[in-house]
C-alpha positions in Angstrom: -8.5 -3.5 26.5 -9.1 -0.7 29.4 -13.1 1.1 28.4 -12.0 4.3 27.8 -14.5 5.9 30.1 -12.9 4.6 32.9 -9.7 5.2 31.9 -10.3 8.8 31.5 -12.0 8.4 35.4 -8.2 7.5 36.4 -6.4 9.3 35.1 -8.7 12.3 36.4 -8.6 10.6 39.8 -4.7 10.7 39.9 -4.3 14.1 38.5 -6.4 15.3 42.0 -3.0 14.4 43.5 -0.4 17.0 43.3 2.2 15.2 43.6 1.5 12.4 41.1 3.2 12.6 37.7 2.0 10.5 34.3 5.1 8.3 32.7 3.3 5.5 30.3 0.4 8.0 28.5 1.7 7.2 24.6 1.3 3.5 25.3 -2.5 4.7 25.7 -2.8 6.0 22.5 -2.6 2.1 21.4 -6.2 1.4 22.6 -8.9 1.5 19.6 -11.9 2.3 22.1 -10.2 5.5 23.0 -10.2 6.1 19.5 -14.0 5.3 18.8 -14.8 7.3 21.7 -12.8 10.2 20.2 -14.4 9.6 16.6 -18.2 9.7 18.5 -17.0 13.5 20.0 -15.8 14.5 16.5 -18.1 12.9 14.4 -21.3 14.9 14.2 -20.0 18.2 13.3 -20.4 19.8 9.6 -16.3 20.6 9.2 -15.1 17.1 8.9 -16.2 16.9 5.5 -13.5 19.7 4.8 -10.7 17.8 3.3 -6.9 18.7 4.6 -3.7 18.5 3.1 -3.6 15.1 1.8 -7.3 15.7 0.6 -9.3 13.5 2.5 -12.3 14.0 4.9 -14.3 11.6 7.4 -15.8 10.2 4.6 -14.6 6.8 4.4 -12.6 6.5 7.3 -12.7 3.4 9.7 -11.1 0.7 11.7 -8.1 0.7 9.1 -7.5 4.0 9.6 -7.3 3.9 13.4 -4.9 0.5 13.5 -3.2 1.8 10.5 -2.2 5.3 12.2 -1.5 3.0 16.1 0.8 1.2 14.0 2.7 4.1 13.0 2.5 5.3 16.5 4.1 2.0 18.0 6.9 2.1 15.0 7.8 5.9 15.6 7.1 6.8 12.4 3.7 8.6 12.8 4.4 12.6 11.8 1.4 15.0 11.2 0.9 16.5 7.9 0.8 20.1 8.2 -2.6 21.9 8.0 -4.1 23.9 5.6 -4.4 27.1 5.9 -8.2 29.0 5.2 -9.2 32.2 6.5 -12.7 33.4 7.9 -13.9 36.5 8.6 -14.0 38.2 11.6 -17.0 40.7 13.1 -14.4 43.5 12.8 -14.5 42.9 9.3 -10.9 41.5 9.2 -10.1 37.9 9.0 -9.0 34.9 11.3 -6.4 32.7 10.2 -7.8 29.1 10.6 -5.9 25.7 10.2 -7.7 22.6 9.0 -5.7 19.3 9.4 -6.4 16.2 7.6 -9.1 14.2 9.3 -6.3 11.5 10.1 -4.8 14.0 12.6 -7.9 15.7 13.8 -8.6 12.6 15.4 -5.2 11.5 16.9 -5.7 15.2 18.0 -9.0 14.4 19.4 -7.2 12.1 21.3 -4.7 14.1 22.7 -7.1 16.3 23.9 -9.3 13.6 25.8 -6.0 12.5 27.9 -5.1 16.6 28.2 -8.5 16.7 29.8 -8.3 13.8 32.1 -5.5 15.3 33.5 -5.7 19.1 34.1 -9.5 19.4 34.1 -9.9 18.7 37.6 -7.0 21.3 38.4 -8.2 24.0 36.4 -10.3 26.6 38.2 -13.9 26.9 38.3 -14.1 30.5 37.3 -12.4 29.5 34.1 -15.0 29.4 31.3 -12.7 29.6 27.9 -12.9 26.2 25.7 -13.7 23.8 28.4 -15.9 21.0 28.7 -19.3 22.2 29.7 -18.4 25.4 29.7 -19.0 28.2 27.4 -19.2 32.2 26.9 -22.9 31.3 29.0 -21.8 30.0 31.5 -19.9 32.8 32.4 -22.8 35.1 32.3 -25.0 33.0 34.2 -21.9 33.1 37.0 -21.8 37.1 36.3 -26.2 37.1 36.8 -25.9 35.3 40.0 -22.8 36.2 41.3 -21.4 39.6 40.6 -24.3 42.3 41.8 -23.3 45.3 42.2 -20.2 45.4 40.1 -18.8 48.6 38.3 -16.1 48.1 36.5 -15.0 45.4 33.7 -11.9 44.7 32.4 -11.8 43.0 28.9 -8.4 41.7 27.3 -7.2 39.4 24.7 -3.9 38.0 23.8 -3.2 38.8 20.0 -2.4 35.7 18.0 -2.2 33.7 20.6 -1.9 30.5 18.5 0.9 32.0 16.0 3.2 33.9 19.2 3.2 31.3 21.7 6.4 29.6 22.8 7.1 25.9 22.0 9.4 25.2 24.6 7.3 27.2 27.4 4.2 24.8 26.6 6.3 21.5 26.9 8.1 22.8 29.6 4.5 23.4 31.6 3.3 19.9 30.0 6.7 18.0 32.0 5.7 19.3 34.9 3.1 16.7 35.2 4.0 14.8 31.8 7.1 13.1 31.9 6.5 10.3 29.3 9.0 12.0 26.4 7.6 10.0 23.6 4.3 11.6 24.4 5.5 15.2 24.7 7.7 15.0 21.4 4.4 14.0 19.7 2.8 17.2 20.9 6.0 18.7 19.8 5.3 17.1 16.5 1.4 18.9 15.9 3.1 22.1 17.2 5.9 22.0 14.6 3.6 20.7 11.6 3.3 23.8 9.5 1.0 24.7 7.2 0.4 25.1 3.2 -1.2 28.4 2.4 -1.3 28.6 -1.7 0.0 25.3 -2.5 2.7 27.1 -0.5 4.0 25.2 2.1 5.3 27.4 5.5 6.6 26.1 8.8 5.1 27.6 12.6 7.4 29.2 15.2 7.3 29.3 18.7 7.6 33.1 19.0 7.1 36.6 18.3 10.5 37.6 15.5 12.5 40.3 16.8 12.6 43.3 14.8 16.2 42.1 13.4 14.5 39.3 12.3 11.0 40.8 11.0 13.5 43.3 8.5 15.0 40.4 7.4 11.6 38.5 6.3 10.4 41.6 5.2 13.5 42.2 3.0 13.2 38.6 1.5 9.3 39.2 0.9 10.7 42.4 -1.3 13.3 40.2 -2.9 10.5 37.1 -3.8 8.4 39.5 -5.5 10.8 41.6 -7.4 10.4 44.6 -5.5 14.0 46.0 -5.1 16.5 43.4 -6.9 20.1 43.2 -6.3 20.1 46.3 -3.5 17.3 44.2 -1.9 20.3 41.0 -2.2 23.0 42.7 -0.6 20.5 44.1 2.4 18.9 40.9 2.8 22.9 39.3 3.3 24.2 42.0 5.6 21.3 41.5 7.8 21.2 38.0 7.7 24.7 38.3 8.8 23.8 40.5 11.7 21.6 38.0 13.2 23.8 35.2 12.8 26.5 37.8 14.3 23.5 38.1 17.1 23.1 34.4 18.1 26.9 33.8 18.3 27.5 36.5 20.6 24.4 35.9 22.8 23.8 32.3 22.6 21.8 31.8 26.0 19.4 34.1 24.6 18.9 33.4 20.7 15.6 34.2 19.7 16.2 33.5 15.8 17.6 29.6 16.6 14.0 28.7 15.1 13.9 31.2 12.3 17.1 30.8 11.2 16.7 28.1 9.1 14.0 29.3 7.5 15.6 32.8 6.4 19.0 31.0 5.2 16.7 28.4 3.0 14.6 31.1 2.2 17.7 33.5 1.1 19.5 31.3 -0.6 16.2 30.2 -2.7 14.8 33.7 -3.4 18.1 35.9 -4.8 20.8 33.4 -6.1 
């Protein structure tokens, strides 16, 4: 079995080569010493005794969890359970939405993240300071002290729920560009598409921002759940369901409701019969 120090090394060492591409990563995922080294990264911190979904934490967990969850891996039955959702307040007084998955997938996730690394660390530029290895809000002001005298003007920005509006497809599609091992991808695909239980409730994520057709439509159903406008709210919540169907046939290239389609038919169906 490869040390998984050195197998990170090659990985990093290939990726320095534009033109190589990674076809055989899943069959990585089936050596236990990448796991260890994952559980030593994890293991330390304080929120791993915060149970998930299935209620468990890294109390308890060992070997048998590891060849128990490579064993699903090599039988293609391995599906993460979706997170549970927990909110934390933010400086602004408002709160952050935060996901905490069972400890099972934290550290197939942990994983993940140690091949990600391998890979697109050494591509990634050195003026980028956001959630990177060694790097951290102070490093970038110890870059700004030494390296930016004189300068007047600072531009600050931030992408709004980045984690809840950003498109599935668009991240797989940027992973195949160096990824092309499918069974690996579709497992990312998997963690993407997991969901999450808020109030023993259990919800799916989407890989984009709704369209205002389609925000009316959840925000009709919402009405409907808790009994705010009854059978008007019905026959509303039909006719526009029917104009975004009516949407998606007529412009199928660009459908943005394919993904939350589903949800508003099961969601209809369930809330005003």
């Amino acid at each position: 079995m490869q040390d998984p120090n050195a197998l990170l090394t090659t990985l990093s060492n290939m990726a320095l080569k534009p033109e190589v591409t990674f076809d055989k990563l899943f069959q990585k995922l089936y050596n236990v010493e990448l796991w260890l080294l994952a559980y030593q990264r994890i293991a330390p911190k304080p929120g791993n005794m915060t149970a998930g979904t299935d209620g468990k934490t890294i109390d308890g967990a060992g070997l048998q969890l590891i060849r128990d969850a490579i064993a699903d891996l090599k039988a293609s039955r391995y599906k993460p359970l979706p997170v549970r959702r927990v909110y934390i307040p933010k400086p602004n007084g408002k709160q952050r939405p935060l996901g905490i998955p069972s400890f099972g997938d934290k550290l197939l996730g942990t994983v993940l993240k140690l091949i990600l690394e391998a890979i697109y660390e050494p591509t990634f530029s050195k003026h980028s300071h956001g959630f990177r290895p060694d790097k951290s809000c102070h490093t970038a002001l110890a870059t700004v002290k030494r390296d930016m005298n004189g300068v007047r003007w600072w531009v600050e920005g931030d992408i709004k729920g980045f984690f809840d509006n950003v498109k599935h497809d668009t991240l797989l599609s940027i992973l195949s560009k160096r990824i092309t091992d499918k069974r690996f991808l579709h497992l990312i695909g998997q963690f993407l598409k997991a969901g999450y239980v808020k109030d023993w409730r259990y919800h799916q994520t989407y890989s984009r921002v709704q369209s205002r057709e389609e925000e009316n439509v959840a925000k009709r159903i919402r009405q409907v759940e808790t009994g705010g406008e009854g059978s008007k709210a019905k026959g509303q919540s039909n006719r526009r369901l029917d104009a975004v169907q009516s949407a998606e046939t007529t412009d199928a290239p660009n459908r943005r409701s394919r993904t939350l389609r589903p949800r508003i038919q099961a969601d209809v169906l369930r809330t005003i019969r």
